[in-house]
C-alpha positions in Angstrom: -69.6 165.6 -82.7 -69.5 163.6 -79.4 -66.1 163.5 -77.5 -65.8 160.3 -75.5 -65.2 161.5 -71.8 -62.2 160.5 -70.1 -62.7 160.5 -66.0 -62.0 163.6 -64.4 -59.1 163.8 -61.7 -60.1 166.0 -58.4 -57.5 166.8 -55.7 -59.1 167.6 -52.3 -57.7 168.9 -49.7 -54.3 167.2 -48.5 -52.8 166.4 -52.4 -54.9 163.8 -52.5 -56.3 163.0 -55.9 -59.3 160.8 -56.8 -60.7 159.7 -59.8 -64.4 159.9 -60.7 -65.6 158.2 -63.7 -68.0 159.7 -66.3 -71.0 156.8 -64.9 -70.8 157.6 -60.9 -72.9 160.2 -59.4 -71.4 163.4 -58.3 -69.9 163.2 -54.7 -69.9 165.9 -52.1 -66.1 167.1 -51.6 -64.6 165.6 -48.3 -67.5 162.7 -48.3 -65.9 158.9 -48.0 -68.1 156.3 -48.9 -67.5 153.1 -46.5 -67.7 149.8 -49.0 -68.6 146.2 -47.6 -65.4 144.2 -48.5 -65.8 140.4 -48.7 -63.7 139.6 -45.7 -66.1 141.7 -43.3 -68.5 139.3 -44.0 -68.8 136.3 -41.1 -68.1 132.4 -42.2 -72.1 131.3 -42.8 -70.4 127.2 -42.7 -69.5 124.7 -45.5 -71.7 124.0 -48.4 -73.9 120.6 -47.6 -75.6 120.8 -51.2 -72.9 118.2 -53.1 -72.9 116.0 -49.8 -76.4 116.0 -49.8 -76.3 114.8 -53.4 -74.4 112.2 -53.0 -75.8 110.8 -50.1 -79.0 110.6 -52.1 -77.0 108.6 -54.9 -76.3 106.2 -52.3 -79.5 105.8 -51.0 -81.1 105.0 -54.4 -78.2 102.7 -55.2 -78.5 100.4 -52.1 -82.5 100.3 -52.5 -82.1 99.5 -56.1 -79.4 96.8 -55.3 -81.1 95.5 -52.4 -84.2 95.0 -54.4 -82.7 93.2 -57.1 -80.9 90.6 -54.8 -84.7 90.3 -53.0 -85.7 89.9 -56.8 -83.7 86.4 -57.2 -85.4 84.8 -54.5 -88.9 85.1 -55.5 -88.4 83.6 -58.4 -91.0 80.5 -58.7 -89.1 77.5 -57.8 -90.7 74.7 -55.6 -87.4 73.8 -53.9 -86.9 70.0 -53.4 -87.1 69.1 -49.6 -84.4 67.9 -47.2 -84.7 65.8 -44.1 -81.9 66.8 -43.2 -79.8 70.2 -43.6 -77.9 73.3 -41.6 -79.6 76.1 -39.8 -80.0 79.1 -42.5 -76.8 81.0 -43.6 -77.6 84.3 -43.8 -74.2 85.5 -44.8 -74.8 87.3 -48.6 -73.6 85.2 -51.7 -71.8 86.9 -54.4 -74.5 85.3 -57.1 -77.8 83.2 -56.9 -78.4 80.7 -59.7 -81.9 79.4 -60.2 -83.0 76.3 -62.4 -86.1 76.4 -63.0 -88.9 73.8 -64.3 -87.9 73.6 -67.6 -84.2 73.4 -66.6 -83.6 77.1 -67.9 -80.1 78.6 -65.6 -81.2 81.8 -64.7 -78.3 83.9 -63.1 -78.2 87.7 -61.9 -82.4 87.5 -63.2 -81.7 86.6 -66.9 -81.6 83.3 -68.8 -77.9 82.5 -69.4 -76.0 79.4 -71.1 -73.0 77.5 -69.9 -70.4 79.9 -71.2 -71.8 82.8 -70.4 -72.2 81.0 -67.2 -68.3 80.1 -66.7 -67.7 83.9 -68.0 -69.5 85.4 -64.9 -68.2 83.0 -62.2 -64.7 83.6 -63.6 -65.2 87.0 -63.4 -66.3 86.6 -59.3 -63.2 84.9 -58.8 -60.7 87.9 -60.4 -62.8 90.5 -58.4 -62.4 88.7 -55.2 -60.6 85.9 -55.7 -60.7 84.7 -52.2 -64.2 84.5 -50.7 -66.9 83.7 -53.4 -70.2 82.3 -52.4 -72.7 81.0 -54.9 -76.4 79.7 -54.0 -77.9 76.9 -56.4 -82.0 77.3 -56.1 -83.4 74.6 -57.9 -87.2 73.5 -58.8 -87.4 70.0 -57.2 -88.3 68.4 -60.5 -85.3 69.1 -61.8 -82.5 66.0 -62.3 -79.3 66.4 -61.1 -78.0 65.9 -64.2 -79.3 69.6 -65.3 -77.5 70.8 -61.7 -74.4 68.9 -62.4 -72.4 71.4 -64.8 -73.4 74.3 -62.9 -71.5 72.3 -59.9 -68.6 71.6 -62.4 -68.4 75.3 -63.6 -68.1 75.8 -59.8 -64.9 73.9 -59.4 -63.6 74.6 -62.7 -63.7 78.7 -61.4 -61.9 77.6 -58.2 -65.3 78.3 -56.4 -65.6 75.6 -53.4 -68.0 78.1 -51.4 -71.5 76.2 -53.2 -74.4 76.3 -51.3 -78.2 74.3 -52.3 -81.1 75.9 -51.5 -83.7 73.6 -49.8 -86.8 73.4 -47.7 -87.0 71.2 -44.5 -89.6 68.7 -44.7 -91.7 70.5 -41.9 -91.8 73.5 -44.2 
């Protein structure tokens, strides 16, 4: 029958004792083994893997978001011409709404109606309530009359920040 072993005690010299379990390889009396311990080791710097990681995640998100706002503006719209009109506002707008030929709204790159049209400037206005800019790009054959509730959805959000999108007539 196997007995289980239970670790041997050995007392060298000076009443020490030491115990040796049955798996360890026998030791030379008197011989101390020097272990690494975790605090000898030096301070190799602060892991830059989750930074890295994130600053990735930013990366992609601006280049994604940046290419969807570049997206708006190539929609095809012949814009109607102005003689006259202000030098180019490059400041960003919050949302670009296109009409195009067939007097289709197209906001944020879909097709959307006159509520769901209210719905998103109304949201603009509770995220920042104070400072919303919206652009109107418009296919010069359209009528006003198609541009007009888009103008009245506007107002009715509190937005007075409205700007046209034109070409000058040397364009």
């Amino acid at each position: 029958m196997g007995v289980a072993e239970s670790p041997s005690i050995d007392y060298h010299q000076g009443g020490e004792q030491s115990v040796s379990p049955p798996f360890s390889m026998p030791v030379r009396q008197g011989c101390i083994m020097k272990v690494p311990v975790d605090t000898q080791r030096e301070f190799t710097g602060a892991n830059m893997t989750p930074m890295i990681d994130v600053v990735f995640l930013l990366i992609i998100f601006f280049l994604v978001s940046s290419h969807l706002a570049r997206q708006e503006n190539r929609l095809p719209v012949e814009l109607p011409t102005a003689a006259t009109h202000q030098p180019l506002d490059m400041t960003p707008v919050d949302l670009t709404i296109t009409v195009d030929v067939d007097g289709r709204w197209l906001a944020a790159g879909r097709s959307v109606q006159s509520a769901q049209l209210q719905g998103m400037l109304d949201e603009l206005v509770r995220e920042n309530p104070r400072d919303v800019a919206i652009r109107i790009r418009t296919d010069g054959s359209v009528n006003y009359s198609v541009v007009e509730p888009i103008l009245g959805h506007c107002a009715q959000s509190g937005i007075v920040d409205v700007r046209l999108a034109v070409k000058t007539s040397t364009q």
